[in-house]
C-alpha positions in Angstrom: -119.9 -17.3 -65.8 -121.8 -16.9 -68.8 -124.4 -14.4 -69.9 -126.7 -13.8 -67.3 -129.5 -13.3 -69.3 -131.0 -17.0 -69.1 -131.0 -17.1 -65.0 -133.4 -15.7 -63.5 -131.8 -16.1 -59.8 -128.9 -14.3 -60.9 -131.0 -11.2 -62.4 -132.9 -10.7 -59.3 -129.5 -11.2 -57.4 -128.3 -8.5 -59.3 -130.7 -6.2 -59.4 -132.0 -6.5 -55.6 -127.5 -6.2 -54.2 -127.5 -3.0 -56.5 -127.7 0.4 -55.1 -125.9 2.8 -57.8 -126.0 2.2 -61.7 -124.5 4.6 -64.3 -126.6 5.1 -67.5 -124.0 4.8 -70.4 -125.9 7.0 -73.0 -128.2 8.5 -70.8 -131.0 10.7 -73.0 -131.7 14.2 -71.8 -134.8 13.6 -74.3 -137.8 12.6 -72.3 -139.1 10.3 -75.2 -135.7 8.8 -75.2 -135.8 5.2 -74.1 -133.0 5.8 -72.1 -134.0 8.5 -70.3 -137.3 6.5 -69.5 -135.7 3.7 -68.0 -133.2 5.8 -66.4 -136.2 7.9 -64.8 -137.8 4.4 -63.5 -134.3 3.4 -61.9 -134.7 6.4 -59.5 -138.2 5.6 -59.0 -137.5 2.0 -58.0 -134.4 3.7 -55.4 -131.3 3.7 -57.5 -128.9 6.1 -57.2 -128.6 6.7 -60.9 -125.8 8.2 -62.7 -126.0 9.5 -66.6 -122.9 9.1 -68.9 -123.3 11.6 -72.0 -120.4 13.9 -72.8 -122.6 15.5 -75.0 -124.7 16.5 -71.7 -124.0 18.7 -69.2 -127.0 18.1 -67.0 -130.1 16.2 -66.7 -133.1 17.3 -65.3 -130.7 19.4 -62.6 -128.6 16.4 -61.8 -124.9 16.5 -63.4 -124.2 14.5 -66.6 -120.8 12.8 -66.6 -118.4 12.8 -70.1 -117.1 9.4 -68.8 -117.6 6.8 -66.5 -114.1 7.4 -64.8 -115.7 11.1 -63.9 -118.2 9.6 -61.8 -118.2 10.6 -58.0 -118.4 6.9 -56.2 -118.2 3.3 -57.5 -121.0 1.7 -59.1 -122.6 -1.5 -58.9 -124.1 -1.6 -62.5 -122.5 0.0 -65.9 -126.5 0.3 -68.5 -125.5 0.3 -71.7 -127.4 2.5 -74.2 -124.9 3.0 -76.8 -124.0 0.7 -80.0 -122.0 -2.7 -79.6 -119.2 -1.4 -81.6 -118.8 1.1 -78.5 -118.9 -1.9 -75.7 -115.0 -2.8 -75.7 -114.0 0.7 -74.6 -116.8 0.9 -72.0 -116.2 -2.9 -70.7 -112.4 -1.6 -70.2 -113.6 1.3 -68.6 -116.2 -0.9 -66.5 -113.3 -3.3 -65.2 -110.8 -0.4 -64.2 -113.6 1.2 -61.9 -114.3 -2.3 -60.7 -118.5 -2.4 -61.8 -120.1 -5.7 -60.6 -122.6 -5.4 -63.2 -122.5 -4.6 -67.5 -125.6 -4.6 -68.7 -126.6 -3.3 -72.7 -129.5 -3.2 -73.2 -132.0 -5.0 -76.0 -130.5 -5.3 -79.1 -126.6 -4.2 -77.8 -124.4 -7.3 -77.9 -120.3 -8.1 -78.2 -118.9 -11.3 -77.6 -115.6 -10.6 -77.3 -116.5 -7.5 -74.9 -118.6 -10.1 -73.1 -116.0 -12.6 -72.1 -113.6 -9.9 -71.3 -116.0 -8.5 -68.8 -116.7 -12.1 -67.5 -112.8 -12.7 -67.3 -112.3 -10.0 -65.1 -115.0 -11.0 -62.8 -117.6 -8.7 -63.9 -121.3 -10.0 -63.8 -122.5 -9.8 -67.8 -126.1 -9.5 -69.1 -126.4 -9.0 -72.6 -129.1 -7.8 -75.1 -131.6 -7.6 -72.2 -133.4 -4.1 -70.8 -133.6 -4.1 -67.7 -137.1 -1.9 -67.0 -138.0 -5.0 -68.3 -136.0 -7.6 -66.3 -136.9 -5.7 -63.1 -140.6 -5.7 -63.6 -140.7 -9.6 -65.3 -138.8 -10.6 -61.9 -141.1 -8.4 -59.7 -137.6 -7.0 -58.0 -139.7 -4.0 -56.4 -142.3 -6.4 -55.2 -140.8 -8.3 -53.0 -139.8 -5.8 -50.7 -136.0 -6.0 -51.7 -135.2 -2.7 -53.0 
């Protein structure tokens, strides 16, 4: 199972079966990219989680140090943080049994990658997925 990236009917798969997705990085900054497209998650009906140990809150809503900390399983691990970070959270994705690791534009790790695929996680790399979700017209179609 490669990279997700290049097929479109697996995107829109992924993103219309998702329901919960952790922000790994998660901004409390409102010009924060992160925070953005954390903000337009919630909009589109995601029950969005942020992952900042430097955070306490967000906007009233708790701010988790790790993913491990979160309070339910979740379908998609969003990756806001460096590559050289992605091993440790791709371990920490497969031990809470994620569907979905997605970094976003410009955040890529082979190695992490195939590890993730390995273990039967759904990967899409270097791709953001404000972006993804509006190109595919997820919200559009009455599927989320």
């Amino acid at each position: 199972m490669p990279n997700l990236k290049e097929d479109d009917n697996a995107l829109r798969e992924v993103l219309i079966q998702a329901k919960t997705i952790a922000v790994v990085g998660h901004s409390d900054k409102r010009h924060r990219t992160s925070y953005q497209i954390a903000q337009f998650l919630r909009q589109k009906g995601y029950t969005v989680y942020a992952v900042n140990p430097i955070v306490k809150e967000i906007d009233g809503q708790p701010s988790y140090a790790a993913l491990q900390e979160l309070p339910e399983p979740v379908d998609i691990v969003n990756v806001f943080r460096r590559s050289e970070y992605l091993p440790e959270i791709v371990d920490e994705a497969i031990s809470l049994s994620a569907k979905t690791v997605w970094t976003q534009l410009g955040i890529c790790h082979q190695p992490s990658a195939q590890k993730a695929i390995d273990a039967g996680l759904n990967v899409v790399m270097d791709a953001c997925i404000k972006i993804e979700y509006l190109r595919l017209r997820v919200g559009l179609t009455g599927d989320v």
